[in-house]
Backbone as CSV, one residue per row, in Angstrom:
resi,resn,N_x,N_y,N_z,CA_x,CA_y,CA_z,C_x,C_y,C_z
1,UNK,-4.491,-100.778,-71.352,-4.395,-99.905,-72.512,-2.940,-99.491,-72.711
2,UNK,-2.425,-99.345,-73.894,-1.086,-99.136,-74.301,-0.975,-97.261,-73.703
3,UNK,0.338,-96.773,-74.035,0.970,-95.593,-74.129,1.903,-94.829,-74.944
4,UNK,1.814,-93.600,-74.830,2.840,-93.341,-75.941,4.215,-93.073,-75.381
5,UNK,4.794,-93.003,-76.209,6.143,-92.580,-75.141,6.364,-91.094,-74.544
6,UNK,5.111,-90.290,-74.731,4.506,-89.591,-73.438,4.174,-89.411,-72.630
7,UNK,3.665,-91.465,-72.126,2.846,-91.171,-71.468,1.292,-91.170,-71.449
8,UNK,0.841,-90.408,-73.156,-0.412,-90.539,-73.325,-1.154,-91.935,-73.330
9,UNK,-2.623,-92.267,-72.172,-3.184,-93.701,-72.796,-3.897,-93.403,-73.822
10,UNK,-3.959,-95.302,-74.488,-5.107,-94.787,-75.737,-5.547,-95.995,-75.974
11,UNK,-6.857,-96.121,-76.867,-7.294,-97.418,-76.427,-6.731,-98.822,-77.321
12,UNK,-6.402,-99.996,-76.744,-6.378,-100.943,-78.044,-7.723,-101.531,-78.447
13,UNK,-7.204,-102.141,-79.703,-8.311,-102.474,-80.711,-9.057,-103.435,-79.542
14,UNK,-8.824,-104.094,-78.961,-9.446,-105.381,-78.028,-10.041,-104.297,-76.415
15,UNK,-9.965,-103.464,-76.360,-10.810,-102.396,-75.148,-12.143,-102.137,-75.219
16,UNK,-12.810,-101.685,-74.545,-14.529,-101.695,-74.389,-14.582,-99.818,-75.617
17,UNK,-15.791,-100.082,-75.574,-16.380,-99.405,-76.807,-17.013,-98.063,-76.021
18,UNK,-16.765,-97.717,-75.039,-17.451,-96.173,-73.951,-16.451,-95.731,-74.016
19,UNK,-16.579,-94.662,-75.560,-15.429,-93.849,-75.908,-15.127,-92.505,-75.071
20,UNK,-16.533,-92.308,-73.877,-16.059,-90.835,-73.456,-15.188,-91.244,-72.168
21,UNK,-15.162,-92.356,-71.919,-14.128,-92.833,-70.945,-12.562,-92.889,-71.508
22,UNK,-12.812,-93.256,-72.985,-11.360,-93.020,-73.414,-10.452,-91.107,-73.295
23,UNK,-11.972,-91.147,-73.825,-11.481,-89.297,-73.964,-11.197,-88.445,-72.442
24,UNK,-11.793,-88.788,-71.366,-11.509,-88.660,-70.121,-10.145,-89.063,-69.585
25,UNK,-9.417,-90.870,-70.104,-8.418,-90.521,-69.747,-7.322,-89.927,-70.430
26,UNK,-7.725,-89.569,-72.016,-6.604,-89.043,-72.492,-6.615,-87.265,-71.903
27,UNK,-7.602,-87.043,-71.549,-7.887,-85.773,-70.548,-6.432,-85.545,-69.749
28,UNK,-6.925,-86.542,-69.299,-6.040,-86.459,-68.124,-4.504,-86.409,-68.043
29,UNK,-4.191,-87.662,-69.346,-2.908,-87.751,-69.516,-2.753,-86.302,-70.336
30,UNK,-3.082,-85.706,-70.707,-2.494,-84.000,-71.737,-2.349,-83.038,-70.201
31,UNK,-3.249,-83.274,-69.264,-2.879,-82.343,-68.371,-2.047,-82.587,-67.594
32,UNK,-1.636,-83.928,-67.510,-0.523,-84.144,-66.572,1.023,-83.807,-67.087
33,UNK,1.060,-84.170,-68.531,2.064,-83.599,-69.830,2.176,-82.294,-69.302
34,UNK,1.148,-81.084,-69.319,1.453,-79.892,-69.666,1.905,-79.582,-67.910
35,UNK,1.382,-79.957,-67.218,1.591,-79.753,-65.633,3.066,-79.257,-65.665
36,UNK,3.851,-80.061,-66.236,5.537,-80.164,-66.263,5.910,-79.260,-66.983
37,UNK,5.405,-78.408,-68.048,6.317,-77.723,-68.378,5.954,-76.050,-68.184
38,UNK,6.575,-75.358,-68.432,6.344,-73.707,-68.367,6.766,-73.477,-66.593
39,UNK,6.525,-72.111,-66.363,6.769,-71.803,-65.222,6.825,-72.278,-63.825
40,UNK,7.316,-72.935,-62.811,6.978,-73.272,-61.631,7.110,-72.645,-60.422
41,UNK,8.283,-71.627,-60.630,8.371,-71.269,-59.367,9.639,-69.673,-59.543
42,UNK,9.222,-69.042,-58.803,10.041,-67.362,-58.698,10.468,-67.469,-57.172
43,UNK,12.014,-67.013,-56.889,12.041,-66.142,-55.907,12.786,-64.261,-56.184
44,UNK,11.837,-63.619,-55.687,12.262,-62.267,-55.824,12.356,-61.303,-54.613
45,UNK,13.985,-61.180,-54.529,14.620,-60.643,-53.358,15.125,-58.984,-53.473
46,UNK,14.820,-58.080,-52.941,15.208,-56.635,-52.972,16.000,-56.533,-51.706
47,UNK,16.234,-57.239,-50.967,17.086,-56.590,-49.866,17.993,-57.034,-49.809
48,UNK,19.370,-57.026,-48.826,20.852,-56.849,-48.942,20.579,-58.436,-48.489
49,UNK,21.413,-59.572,-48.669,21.661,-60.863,-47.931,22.038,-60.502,-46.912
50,UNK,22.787,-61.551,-45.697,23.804,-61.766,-44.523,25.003,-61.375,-45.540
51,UNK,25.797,-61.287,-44.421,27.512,-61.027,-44.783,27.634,-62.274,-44.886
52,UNK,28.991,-61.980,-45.915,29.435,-63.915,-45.614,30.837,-63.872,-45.996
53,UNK,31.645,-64.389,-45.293,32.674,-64.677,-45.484,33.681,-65.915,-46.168
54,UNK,34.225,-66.701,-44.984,34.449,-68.326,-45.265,33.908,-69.096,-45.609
55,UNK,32.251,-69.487,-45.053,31.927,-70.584,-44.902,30.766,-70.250,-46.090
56,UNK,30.453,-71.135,-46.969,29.422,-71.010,-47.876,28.021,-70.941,-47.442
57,UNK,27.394,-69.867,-47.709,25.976,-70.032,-47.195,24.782,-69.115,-48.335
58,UNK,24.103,-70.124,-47.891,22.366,-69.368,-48.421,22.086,-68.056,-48.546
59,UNK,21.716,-67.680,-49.636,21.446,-66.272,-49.832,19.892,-65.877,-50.550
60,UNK,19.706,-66.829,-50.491,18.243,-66.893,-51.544,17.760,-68.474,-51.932
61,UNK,16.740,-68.450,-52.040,15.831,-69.891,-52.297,14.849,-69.700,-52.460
62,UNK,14.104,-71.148,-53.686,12.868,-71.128,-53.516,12.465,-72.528,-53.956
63,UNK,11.246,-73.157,-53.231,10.892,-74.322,-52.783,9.346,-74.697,-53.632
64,UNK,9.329,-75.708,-54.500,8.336,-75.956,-55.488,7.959,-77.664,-55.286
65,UNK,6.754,-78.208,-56.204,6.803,-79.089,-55.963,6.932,-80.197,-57.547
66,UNK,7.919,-80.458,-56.846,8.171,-81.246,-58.300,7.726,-82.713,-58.568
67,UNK,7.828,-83.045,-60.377,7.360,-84.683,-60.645,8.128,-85.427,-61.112
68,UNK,8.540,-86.729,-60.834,9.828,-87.354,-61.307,9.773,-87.533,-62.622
69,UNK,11.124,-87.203,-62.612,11.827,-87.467,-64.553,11.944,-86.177,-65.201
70,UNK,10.980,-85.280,-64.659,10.771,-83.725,-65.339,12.054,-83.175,-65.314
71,UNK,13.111,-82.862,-66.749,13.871,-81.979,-66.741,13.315,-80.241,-66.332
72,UNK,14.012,-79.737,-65.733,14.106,-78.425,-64.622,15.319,-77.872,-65.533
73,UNK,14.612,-76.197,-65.568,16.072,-75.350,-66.285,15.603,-73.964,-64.806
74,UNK,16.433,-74.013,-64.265,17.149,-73.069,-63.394,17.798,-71.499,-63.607
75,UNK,17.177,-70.653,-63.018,18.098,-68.915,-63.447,18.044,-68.207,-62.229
76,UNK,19.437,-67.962,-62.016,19.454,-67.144,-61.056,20.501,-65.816,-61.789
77,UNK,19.927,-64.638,-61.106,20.509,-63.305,-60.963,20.387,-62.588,-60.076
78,UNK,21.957,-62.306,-59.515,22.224,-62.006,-58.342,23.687,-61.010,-58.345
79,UNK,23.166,-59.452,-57.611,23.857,-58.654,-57.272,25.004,-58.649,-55.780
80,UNK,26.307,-58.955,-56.614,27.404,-59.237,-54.913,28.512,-57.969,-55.290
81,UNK,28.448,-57.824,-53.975,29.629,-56.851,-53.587,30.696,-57.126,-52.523
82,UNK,31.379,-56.828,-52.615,32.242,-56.914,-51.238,33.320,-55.457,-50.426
83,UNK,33.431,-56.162,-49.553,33.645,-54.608,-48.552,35.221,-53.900,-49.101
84,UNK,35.892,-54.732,-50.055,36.984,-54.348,-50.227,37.654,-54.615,-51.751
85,UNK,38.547,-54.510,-52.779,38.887,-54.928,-53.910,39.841,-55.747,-54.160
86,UNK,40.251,-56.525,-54.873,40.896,-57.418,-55.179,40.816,-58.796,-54.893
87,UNK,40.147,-58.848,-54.257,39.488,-60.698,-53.919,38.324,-61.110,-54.674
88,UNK,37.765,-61.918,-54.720,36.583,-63.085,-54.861,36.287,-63.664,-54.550
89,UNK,34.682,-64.209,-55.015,34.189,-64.515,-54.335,33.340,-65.832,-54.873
90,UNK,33.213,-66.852,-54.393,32.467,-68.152,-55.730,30.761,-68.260,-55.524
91,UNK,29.766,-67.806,-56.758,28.400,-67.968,-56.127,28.148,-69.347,-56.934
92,UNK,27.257,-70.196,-56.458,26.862,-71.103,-57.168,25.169,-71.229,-56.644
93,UNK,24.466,-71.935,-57.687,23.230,-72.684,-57.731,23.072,-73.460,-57.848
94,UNK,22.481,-74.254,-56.832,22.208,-75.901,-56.131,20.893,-75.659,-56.194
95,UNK,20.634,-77.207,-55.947,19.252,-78.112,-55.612,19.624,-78.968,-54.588
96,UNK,18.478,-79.228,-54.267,18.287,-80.424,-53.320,16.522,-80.801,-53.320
97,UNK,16.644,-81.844,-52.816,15.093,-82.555,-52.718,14.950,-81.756,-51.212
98,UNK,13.455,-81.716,-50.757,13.211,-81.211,-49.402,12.861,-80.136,-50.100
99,UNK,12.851,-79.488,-48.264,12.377,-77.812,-48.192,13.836,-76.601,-47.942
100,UNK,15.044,-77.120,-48.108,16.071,-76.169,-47.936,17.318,-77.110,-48.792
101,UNK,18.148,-76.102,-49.109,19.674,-76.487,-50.203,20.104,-75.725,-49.267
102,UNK,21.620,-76.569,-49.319,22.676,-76.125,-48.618,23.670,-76.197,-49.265
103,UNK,25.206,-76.073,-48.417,26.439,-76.097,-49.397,26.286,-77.531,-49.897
104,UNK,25.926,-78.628,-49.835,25.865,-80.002,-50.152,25.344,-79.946,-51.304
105,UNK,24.027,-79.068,-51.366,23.062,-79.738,-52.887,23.868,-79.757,-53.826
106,UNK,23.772,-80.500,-54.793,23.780,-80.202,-56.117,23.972,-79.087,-56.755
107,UNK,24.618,-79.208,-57.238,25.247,-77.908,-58.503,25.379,-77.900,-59.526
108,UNK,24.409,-76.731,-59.663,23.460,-76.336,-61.245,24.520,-75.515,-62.037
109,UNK,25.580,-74.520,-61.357,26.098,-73.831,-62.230,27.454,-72.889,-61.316
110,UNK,28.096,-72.213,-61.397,28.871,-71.869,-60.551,29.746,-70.474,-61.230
111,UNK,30.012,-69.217,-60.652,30.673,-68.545,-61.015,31.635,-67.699,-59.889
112,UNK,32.851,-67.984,-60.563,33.494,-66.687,-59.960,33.469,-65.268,-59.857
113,UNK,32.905,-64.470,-58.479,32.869,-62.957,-58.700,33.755,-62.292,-58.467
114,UNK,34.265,-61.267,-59.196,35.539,-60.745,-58.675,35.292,-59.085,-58.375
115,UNK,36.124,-58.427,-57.152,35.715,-57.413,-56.665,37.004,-56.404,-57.083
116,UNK,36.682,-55.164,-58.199,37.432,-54.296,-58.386,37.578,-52.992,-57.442
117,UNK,36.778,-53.061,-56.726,36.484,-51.786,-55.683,35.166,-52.394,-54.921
118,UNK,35.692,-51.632,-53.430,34.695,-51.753,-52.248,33.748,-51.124,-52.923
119,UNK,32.327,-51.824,-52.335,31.510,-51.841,-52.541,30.603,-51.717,-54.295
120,UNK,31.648,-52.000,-55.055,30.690,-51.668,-56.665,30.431,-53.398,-56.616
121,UNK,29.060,-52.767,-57.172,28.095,-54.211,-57.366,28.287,-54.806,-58.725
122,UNK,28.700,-56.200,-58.679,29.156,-57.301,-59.893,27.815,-58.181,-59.814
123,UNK,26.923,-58.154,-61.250,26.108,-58.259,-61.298,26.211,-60.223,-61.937
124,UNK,25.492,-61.038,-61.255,25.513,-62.385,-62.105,24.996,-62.852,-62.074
125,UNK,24.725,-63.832,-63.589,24.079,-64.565,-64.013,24.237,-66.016,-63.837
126,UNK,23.695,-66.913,-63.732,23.686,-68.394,-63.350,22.462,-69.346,-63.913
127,UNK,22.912,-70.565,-64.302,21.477,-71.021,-65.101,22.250,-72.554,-65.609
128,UNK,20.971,-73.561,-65.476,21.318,-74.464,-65.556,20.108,-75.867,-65.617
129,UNK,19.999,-76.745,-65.788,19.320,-78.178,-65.988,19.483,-79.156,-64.879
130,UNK,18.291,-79.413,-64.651,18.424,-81.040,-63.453,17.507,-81.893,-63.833
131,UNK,17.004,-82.761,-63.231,16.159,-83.664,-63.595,15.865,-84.207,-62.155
132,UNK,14.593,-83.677,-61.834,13.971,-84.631,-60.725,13.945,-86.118,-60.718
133,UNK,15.132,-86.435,-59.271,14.728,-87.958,-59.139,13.550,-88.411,-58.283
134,UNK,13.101,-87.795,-57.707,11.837,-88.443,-57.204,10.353,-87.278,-57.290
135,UNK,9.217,-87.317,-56.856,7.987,-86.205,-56.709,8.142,-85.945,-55.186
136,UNK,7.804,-84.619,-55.466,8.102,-84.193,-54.001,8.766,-82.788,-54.294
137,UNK,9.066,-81.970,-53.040,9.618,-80.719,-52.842,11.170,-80.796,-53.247
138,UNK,11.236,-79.511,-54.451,12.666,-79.695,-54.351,13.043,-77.968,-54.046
139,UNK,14.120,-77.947,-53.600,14.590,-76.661,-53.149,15.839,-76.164,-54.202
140,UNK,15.489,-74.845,-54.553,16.871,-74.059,-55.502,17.223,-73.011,-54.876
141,UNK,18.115,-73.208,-54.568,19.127,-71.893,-54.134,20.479,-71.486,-54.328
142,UNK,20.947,-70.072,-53.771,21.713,-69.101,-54.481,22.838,-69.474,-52.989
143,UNK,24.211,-69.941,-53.196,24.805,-69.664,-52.073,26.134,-68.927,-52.575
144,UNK,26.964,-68.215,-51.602,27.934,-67.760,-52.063,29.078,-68.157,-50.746
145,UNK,30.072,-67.616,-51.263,31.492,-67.580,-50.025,32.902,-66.801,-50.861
146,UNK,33.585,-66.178,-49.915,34.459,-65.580,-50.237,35.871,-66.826,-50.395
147,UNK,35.949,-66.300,-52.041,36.941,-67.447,-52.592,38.790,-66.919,-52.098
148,UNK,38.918,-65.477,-52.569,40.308,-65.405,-52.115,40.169,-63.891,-51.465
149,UNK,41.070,-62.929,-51.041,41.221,-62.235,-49.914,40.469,-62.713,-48.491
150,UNK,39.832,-61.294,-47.908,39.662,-61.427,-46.386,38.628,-60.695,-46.282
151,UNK,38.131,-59.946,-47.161,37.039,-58.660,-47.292,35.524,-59.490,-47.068
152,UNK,34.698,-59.132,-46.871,33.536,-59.720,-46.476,32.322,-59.042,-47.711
153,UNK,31.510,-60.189,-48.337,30.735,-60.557,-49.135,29.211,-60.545,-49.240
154,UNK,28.362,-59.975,-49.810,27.138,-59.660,-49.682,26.408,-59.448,-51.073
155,UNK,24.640,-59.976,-51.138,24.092,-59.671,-52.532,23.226,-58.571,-51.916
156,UNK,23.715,-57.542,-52.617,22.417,-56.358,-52.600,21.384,-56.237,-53.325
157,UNK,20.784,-55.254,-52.990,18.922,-55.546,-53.823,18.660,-53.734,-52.967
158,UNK,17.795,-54.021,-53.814,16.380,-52.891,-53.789,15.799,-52.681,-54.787
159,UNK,14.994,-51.476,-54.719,13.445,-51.880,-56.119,14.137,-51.492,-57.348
160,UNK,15.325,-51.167,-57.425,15.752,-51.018,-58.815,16.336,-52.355,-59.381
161,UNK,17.269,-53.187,-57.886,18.047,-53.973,-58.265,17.787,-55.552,-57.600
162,UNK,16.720,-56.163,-58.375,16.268,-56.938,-58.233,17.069,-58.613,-58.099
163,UNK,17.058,-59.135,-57.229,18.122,-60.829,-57.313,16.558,-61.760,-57.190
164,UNK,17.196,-62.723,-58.268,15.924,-63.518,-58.969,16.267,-65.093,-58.780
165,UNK,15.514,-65.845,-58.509,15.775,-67.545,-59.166,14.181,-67.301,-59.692
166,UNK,14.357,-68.187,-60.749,13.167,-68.663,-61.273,13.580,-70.302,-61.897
167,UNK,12.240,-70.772,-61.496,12.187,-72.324,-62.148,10.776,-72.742,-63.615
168,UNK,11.682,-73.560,-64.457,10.095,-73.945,-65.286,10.821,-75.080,-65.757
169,UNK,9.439,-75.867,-65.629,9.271,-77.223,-66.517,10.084,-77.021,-67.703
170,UNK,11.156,-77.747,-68.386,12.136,-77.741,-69.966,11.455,-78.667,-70.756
């Protein structure tokens, strides 16, 4: 049986005549369509990260299961501070296939934070598009590292001040 360039099957003129078999698999193909898009996945963090200094590291993630080809739109918001003023700090949002992103994954989006005073919280936004190459687990996460001074780096949270990734089918 042919397809559409959805994806959807449907029957040709030369196919058997047990139309609720047709309608069963076009069933199927609309739910596999809609599977991909809208919401997939939240992480929602209220507490302070690790410190971080030099070395780029994980501050947040969250782990879904994805279907190949499906464009992915990515958002993260995330509260950083640092212990001192005048430096920065670089956060970015990666992917990776698997169950964890590291400084390696892929990069969805990237910003510089900059610190005017110890401890005031610089609030940011991040957001971005991928496209699953294979089905399977893919991992999104929030990493950061201190870009210039010496002051040491952290995302805060609590129930007012919420740090978010969220994922949905585009």
């Amino acid at each position: 049986m042919p397809d559409t360039s959805l994806g959807i099957t449907y029957p040709a003129s030369t196919d058997h005549t047990r139309i609720w078999e047709h309608f069963q698999t076009l069933a199927q193909d609309v739910d596999d369509l809609l599977s991909r898009k809208g919401f997939v996945a939240e992480s929602i963090r209220n507490t302070a990260s690790p410190n971080v200094t030099g070395t780029e590291t994980v501050i947040q993630s969250v782990t879904f299961d994805a279907i190949v080809g499906v464009r992915y739109k990515a958002a993260a918001v995330q509260s950083f501070q640092s212990t001192g003023s005048g430096d920065s700090a670089v956060a970015r949002l990666r992917w990776a296939a698997g169950i964890s992103v590291t400084s390696g994954g892929a990069q969805i989006d990237s910003k510089i934070v900059p610190s005017y005073a110890a401890n005031l919280g610089f609030v940011t936004p991040m957001g971005g598009f991928f496209v699953a190459a294979a089905t399977g687990k893919i991992t999104v996460g929030v990493t950061v590292v201190r870009n210039t001074g010496t002051n040491t780096w952290s995302s805060f949270g609590n129930a007012s001040q919420l740090n978010t990734i969220s994922v949905e089918g585009a």
